[in-house]
N, CA and C of each residue as an Amber inpcrd file, in Angstrom:
protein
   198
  25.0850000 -13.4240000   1.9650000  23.8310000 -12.7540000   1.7000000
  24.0090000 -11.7620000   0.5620000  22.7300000 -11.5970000   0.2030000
  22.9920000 -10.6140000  -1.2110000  22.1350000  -9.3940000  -0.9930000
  21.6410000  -9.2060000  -0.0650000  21.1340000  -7.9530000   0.0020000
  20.7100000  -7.7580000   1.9940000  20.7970000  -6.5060000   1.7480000
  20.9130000  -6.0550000   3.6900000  19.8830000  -4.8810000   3.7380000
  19.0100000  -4.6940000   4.5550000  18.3170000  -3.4630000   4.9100000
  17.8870000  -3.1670000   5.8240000  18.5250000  -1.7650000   6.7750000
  18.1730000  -1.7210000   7.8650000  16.6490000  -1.3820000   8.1850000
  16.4850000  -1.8950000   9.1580000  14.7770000  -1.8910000   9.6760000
  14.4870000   0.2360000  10.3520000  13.4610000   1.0100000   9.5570000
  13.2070000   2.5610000   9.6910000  13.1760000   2.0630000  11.4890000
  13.1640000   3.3910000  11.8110000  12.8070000   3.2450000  13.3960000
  12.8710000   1.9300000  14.3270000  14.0220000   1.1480000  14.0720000
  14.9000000  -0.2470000  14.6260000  16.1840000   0.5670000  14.6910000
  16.8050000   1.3270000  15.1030000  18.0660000   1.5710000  14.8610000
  19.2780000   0.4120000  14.9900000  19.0000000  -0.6900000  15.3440000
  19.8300000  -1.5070000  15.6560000  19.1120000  -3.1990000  14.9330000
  18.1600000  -3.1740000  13.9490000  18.0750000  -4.1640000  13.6060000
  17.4330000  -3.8210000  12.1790000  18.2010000  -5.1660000  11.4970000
  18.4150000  -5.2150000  10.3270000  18.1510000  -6.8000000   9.7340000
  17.7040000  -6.9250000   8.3280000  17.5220000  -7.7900000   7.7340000
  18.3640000  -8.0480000   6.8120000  18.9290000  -9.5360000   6.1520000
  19.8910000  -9.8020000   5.3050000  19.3880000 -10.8690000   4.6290000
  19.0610000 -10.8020000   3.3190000  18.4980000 -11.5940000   2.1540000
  19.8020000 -12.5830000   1.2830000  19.4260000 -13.6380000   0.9980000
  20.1040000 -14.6890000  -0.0260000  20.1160000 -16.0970000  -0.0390000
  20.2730000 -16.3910000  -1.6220000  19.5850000 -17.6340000  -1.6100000
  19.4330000 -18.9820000  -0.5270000  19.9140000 -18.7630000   0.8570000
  20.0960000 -19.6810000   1.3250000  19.1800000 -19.4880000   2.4460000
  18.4300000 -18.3080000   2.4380000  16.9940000 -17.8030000   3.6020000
  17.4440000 -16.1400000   4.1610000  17.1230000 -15.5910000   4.9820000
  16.8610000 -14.5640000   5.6920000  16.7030000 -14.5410000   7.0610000
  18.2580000 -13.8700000   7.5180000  18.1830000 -13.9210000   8.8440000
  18.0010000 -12.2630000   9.2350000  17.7570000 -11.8890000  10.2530000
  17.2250000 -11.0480000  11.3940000  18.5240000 -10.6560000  12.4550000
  18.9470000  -9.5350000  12.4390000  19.3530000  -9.0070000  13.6480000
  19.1010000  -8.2340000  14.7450000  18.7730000  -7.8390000  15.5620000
  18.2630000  -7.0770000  16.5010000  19.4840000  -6.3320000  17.1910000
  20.6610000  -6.6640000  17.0750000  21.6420000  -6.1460000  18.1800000
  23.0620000  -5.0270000  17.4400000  22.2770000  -4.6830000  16.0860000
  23.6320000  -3.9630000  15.6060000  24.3640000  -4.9180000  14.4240000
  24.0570000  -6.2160000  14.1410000  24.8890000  -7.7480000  13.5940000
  25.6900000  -8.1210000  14.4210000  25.7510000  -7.9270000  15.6920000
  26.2220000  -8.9960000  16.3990000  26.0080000 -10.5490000  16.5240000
  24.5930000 -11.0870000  16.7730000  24.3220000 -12.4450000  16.5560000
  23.3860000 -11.7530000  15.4650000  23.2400000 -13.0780000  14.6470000
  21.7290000 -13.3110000  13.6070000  21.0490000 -14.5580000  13.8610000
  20.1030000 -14.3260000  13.3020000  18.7530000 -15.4410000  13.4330000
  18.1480000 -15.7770000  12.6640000  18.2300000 -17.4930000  11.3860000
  16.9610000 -17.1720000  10.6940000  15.6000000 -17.0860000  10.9940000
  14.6460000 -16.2230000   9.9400000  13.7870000 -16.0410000  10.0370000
  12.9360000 -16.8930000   9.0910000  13.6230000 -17.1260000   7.7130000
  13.1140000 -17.9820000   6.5860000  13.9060000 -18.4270000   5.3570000
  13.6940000 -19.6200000   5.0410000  14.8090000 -20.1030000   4.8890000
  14.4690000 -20.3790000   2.8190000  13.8200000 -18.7980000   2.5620000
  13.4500000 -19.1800000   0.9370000  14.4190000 -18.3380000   0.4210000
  14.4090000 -18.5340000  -1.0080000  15.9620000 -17.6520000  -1.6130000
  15.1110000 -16.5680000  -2.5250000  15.7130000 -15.3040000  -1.4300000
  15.7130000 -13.8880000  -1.7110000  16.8440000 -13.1710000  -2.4090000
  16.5630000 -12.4410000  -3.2460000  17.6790000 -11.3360000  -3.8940000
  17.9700000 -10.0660000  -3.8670000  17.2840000  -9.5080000  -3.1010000
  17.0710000  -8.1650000  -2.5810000  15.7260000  -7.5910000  -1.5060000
  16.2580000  -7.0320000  -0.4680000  15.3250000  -6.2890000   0.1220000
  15.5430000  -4.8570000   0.5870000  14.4890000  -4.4480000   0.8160000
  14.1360000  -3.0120000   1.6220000  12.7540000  -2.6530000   2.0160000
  12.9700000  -1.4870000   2.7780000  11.9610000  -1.2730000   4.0880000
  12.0500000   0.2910000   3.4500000  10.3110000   0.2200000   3.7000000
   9.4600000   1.2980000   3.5590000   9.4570000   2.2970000   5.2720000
   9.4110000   3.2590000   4.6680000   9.3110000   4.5850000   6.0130000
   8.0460000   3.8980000   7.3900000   7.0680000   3.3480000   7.0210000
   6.2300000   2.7320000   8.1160000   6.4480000   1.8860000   8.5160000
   7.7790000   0.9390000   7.9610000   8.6830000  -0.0780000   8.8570000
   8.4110000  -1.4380000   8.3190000   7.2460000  -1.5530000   6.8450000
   7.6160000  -2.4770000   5.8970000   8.3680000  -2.8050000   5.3250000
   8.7520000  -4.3190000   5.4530000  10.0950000  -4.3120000   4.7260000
   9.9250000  -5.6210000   3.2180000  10.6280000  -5.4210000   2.5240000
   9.9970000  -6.1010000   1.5650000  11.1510000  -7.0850000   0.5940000
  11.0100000  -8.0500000   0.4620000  12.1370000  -8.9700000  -0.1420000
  11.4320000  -9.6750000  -1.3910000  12.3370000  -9.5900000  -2.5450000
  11.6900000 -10.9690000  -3.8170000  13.4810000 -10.9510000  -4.6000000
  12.7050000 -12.4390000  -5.5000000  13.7930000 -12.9380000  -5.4940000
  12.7990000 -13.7990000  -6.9170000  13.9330000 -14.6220000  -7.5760000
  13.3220000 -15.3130000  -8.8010000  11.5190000 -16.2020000  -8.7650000
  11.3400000 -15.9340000  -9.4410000  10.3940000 -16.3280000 -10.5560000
   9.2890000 -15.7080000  -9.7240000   9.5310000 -14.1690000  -9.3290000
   8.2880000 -13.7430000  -9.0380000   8.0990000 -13.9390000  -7.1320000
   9.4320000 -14.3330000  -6.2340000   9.1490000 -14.6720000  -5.3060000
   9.1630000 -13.3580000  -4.5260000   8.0650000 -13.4260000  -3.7810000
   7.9950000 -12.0040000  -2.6070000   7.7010000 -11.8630000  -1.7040000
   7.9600000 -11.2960000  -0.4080000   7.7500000 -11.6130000   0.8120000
   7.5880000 -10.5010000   1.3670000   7.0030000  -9.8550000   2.3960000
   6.6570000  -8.6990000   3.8590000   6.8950000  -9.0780000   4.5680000
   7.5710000  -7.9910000   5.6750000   7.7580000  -8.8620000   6.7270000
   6.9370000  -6.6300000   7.7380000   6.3160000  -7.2430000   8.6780000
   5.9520000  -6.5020000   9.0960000   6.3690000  -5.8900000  11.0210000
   6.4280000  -4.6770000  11.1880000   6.7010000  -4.4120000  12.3870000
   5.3860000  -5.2760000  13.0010000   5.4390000  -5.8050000  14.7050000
   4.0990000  -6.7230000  15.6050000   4.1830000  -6.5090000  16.6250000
């Protein structure tokens, strides 16, 4: 993966971006999970718990607290 960002107010879950999709942790990185499987190059999460990933030719994604 090429980029990691922990989720604000998740203390224990975190997102990990690269070209091969985006998986999800919930437990600290103990197990992961994908979530989507498009090629990202960086992410991060906003203070209200948006988190935000893009990657070539303009690709961008949210992923939102639910």
């Amino acid at each position: 993966r090429s980029g990691v960002a922990w989720l604000p107010h998740a203390r224990t879950s975190a997102l990990a971006v690269g070209p091969t999709g985006t998986d999800l942790t919930t437990d600290g990185g103990r197990t992961w999970r994908t979530v989507d499987t498009g090629s990202y190059d960086t992410v991060d999460c906003t203070p209200d718990g948006s988190c935000w990933a893009a990657g070539e030719q303009g690709r961008v994604a949210r992923l939102t607290r639910g």
